[in-house]
N, C-alpha and C positions, 0 to 999 in steps of 0.2 A: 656900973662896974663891968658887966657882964659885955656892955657896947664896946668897953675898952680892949676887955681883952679879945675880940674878935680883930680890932685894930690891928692890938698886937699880934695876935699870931698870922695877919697878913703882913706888918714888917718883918716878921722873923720870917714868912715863906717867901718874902722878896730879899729879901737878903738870902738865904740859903738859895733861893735860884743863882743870883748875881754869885755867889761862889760855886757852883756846881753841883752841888748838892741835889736837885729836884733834876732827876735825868728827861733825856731828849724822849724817851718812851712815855713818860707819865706826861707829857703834855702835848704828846699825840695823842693819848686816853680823854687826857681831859677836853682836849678840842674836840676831838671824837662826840664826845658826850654833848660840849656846849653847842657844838651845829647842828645835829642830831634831836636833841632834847625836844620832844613836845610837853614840856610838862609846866603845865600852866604855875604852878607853885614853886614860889621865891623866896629866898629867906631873908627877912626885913627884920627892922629890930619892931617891939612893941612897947610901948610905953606904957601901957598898962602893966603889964604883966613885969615888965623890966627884962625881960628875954627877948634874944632871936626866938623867929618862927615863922609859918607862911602862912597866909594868907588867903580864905578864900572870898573875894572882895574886902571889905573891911574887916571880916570876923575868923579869927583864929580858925584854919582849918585843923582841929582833934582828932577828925576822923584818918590823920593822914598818919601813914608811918616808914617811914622808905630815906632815900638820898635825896637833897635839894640843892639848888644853887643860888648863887649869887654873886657878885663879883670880886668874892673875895674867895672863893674855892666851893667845895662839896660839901654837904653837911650832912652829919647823922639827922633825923629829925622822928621824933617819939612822941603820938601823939599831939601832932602839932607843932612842939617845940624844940627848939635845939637840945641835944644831951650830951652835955661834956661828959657825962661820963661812961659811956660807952665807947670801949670796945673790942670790934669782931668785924663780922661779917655783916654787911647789908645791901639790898634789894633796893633798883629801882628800874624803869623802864629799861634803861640802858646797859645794862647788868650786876653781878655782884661786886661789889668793891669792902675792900679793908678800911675800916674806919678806926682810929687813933686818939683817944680822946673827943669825940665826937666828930673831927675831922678826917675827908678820906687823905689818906697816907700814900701821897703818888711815890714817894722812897720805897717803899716795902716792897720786899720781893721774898716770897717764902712760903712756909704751908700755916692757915691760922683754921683753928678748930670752930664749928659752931654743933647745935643736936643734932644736925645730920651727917656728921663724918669732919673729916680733914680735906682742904683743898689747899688749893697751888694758885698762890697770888704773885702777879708779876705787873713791877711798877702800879701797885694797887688797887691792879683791877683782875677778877679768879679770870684765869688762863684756862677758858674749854679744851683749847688746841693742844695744850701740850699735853705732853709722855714720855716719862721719865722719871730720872733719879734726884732727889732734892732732898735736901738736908732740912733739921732746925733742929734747935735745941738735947732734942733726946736720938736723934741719931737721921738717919738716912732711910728715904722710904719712897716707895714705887706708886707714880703718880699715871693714870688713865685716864684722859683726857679729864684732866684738873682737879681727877678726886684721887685722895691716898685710895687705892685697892688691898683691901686686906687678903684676898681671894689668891694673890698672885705669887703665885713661886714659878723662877725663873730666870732669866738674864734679860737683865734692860739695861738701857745706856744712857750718859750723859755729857757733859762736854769734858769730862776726867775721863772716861773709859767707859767698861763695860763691867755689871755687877752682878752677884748672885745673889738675888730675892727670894727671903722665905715668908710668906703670908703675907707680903706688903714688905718687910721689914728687910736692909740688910744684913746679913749674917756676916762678920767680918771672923767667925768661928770655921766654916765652910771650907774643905777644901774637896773637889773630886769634880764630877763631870754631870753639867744640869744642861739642860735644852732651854731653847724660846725659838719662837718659829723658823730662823734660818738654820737652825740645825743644834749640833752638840757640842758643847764648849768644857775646857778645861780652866777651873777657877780654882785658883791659891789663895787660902785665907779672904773670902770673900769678893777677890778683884778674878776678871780674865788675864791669863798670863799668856798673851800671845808669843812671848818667847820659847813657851814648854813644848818638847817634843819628847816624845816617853810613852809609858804604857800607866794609865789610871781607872781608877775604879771610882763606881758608884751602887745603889742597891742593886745593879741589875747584872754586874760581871765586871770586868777588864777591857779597859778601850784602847786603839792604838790614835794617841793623839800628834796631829801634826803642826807644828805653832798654834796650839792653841784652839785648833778642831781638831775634833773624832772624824778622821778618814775612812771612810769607808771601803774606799777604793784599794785598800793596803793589805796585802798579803805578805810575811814576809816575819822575820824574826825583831824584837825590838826589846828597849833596855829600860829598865827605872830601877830604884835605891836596890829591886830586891833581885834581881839577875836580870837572865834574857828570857824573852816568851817567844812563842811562836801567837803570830795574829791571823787572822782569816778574815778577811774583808771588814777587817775593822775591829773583829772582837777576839780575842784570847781564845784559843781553842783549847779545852781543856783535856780534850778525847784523841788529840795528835799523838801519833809515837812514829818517830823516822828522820828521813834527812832532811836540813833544810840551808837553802843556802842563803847569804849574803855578799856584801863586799867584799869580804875576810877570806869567805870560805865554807865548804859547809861542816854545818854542825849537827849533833844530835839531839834530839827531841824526846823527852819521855812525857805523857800526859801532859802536852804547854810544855812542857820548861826546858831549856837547855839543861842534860845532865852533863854537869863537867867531872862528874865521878865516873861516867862510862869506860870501860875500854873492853874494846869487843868489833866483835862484824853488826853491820848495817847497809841493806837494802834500798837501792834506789834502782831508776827503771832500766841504767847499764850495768847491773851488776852488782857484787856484797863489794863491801868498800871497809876499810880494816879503822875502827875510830880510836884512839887514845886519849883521856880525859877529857871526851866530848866532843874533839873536830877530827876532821876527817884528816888523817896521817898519809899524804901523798909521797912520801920521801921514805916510807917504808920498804923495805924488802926484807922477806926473812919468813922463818915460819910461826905461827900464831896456834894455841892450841884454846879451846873452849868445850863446852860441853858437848859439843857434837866433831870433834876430834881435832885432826892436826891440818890447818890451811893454811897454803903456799899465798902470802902477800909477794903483789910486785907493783912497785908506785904505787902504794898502798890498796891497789885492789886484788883481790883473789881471782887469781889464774891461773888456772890448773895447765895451762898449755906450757907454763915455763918450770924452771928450779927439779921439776919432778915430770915429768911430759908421762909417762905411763900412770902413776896415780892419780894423775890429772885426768888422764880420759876416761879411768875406773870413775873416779867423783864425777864426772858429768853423766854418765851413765847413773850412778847411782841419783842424781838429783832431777834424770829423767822419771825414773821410776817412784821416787816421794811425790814429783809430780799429780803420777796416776792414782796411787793410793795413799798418800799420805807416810807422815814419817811416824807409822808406825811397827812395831817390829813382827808382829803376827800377820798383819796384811804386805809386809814385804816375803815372808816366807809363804805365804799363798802365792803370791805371786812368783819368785821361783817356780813351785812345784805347776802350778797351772800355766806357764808360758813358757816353760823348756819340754822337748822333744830328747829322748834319750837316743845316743847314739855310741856305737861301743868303739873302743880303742884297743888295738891290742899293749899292752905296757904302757908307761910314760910316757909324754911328748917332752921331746926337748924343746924350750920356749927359744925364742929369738935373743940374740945379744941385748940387754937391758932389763929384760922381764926376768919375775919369777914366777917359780912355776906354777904357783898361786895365783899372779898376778895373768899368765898367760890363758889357765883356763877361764880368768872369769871372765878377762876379753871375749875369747870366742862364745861364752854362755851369755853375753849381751849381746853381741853382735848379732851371731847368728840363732840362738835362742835354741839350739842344740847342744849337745856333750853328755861327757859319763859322768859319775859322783861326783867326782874333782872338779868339775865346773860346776854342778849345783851347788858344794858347798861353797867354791869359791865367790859365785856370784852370791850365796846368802851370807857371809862373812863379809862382804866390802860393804853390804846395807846393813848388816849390824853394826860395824867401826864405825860408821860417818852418821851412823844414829848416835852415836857417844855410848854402845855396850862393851864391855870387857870381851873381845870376841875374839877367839882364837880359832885358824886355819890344820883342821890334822888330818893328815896322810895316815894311817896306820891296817889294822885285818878286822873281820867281822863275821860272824857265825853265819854259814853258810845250809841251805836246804840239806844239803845230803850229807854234811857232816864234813866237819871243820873249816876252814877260814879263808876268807877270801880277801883280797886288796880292797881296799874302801875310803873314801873322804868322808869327813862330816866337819861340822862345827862345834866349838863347846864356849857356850858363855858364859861368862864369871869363873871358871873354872870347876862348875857345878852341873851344870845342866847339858846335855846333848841334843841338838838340832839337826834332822838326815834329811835333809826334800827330797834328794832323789830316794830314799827308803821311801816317803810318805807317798812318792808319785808313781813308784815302779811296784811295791809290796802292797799297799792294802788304803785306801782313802778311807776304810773307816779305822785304821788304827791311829792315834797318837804319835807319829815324829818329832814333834813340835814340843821343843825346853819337859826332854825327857831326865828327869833324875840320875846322875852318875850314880850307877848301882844297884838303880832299878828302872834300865832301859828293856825297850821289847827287845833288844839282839844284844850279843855281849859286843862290846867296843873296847879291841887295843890297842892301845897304843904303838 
């Protein structure tokens, strides 16, 4: 019975040839194997036993356990004898082959399991060569040179695309940005989406992907579901605040992100430039007021040479000197007192047509870094305004050495406190001028 059906399963394998069934690969394997083959052991029927088996001269070789041939295909052989009922995986000179009911399975093409892992069979013999992504039954799994690797996370490919591997295994859960040796890939739900260009994340930050790679090369503002970012060669800068530009335009940046709540002044390397809900406002003209006072916009950048041309030269003068010392209010009032030279005037100067008279002394106290009161206060009044303090300019009298009152400037901030440079620089450097109390100043001040 057992002779028959070897019969039979060479009419059924010649029949499945003659329909197509047994492909043009598997009997490349199997030639492969029958030119190749030194292996003295045939598979014969036995009559005794009433089983195939091979033979080592007349007597059953037992000791043997591997693949055999014969003319009628491969055979498992166990212990000597054919075993229908195996199978898996089996050994013999020639390599590993899938065995099917004791016969090798030139059809099969897949991963079949044995005690030392999972491998990659193709037209039924384990495939060393390949690498790659192969399916069976419980899902899709990452094959190195012919063995499943559990080891492996990463992106490999197959002849569908390219996939994202976690331990061997596809995650078709996965969405974000994994590596494998040519670089960094963006994968959606488990596949590479070479269409995506966008800004994505993995454990390590924000990537600027470009079809489908993390570019590295890319500096520059970019968008996904949750706004725009600023990138930096690739990655999300999360420490940026300033301009930046694109196609559009430029926009503003606070920590990464476009703020499109902004509107204000911002800094770039020509100049403050006037923003309105995050882009830069070129079609502005007009005045802008913020915490550090009132700026003349023109084509939306600040330009103190138009709209107001004498305010404008005070601000640049004043934004020379935050320069030196910073924009603070007690190192701008040393500085008055320590870089003006007092010079006396008899009365008032009448200023030039345009200027007041406020405006005219504190010209000459920048320029020439000389004058009376009236220019120390006035130059200390234009660096208190453009610092954002409540700073007022007074002309008024002031208690004099030998008794009663002389003409005098000062300044008074917030309406509380009195500030005199030229008192602090002409009277006494170790008395107090500086945000004296209305009321209880060193000299009486009126109005």
């Amino acid at each position: 019975m057992k002779k028959n059906m070897m019969k039979n399963f060479m009419i059924c394998s010649t029949l499945a040839a003659s329909i197509g069934i047994i492909w043009c690969c598997a009997d490349e394997v199997r030639a492969e194997g029958t030119e190749s083959s030194e292996n003295p052991n045939v598979v014969v029927w036995d009559d005794a036993s009433g089983n195939w088996c091979v033979k080592n001269g007349d007597q059953v070789n037992t000791s043997y356990t591997g693949v055999a041939q014969n003319e009628n295909g491969w055979w498992y052989i166990r212990d000597g004898y054919l075993d229908w009922d195996y199978t898996g995986l089996a050994e013999n000179e020639n390599g590993w082959w899938y065995i099917n009911h004791g016969a090798v399975d030139w059809t099969y093409t897949g991963l079949v399991e044995n005690e030392n892992g999972w491998w990659y069979i193709n037209c039924g013999a384990l495939d060393w060569n390949y690498t790659g992504v192969v399916q069976n039954e419980n899902g899709w799994w990452y094959v190195n040179h012919g063995a499943l690797d559990w080891t492996y996370t990463g992106v490999a490919q197959n002849e569908n695309g390219w996939w994202y591997i976690n331990d061997g295994w596809l995650n078709w859960d996965y969405t974000g940005v994994a590596q494998n040796e040519y670089g960094w890939w963006y994968i959606n739900n488990g596949w590479l989406n070479w269409d995506y260009t966008g800004v994505a994340q993995n454990e390590y930050g924000w990537w600027y992907i470009n079809n489908g790679a993390l570019d590295w090369n890319y500096t520059g503002l970019a968008q996904n579901e949750n706004g725009w970012w600023y990138i930096n060669q690739g990655a999300l800068d999360w420490n940026y605040t300033g301009l930046v530009e694109n196609e559009s335009g430029w926009w503003y940046v606070q920590n990464g992100a476009l703020d499109w709540n902004y509107t204000g002044l911002a800094e770039k390397e020509d100049g403050q430039w006037y923003i309105q809900n995050g882009g830069l406002n070129s079609g502005y003209t007009g005045l802008m007021e913020d915490a550090n006072g009132s700026h003349y916009i023109v084509n939306g950048k600040v330009n103190w040479s138009e709209s107001d041309p004498e305010e404008a030269k005070l601000r640049e003068y004043t934004e020379q000197v935050y320069s030196e010392v910073g924009r603070d209010l007690r190192a701008c009032f040393n500085w008055v007192v320590n870089n003006m030279s007092y010079e006396r005037h008899n009365g008032h100067i009448t200023p030039p047509d345009g200027y007041t008279r406020c405006q005219w002394y504190s010209m000459m106290a920048f320029q020439n870094h000389r004058g009376n009161c009236y220019s120390y206060a006035g130059a200390f009044y234009y660096l208190a305004k453009y610092l954002g303090y409540d700073a007022e300019y007074v002309e008024g009298q002031v208690t004099r050495r030998g008794g009663g009152y002389t003409p005098h400037g000062w300044v008074e901030i917030d309406g509380r406190y009195i500030c005199d440079p030229e008192g602090q620089a002409e009277i006494s450097p170790y008395l107090n001028f500086y945000m004296m109390p209305k009321g209880n100043a060193l000299l009486s001040y009126i109005r």
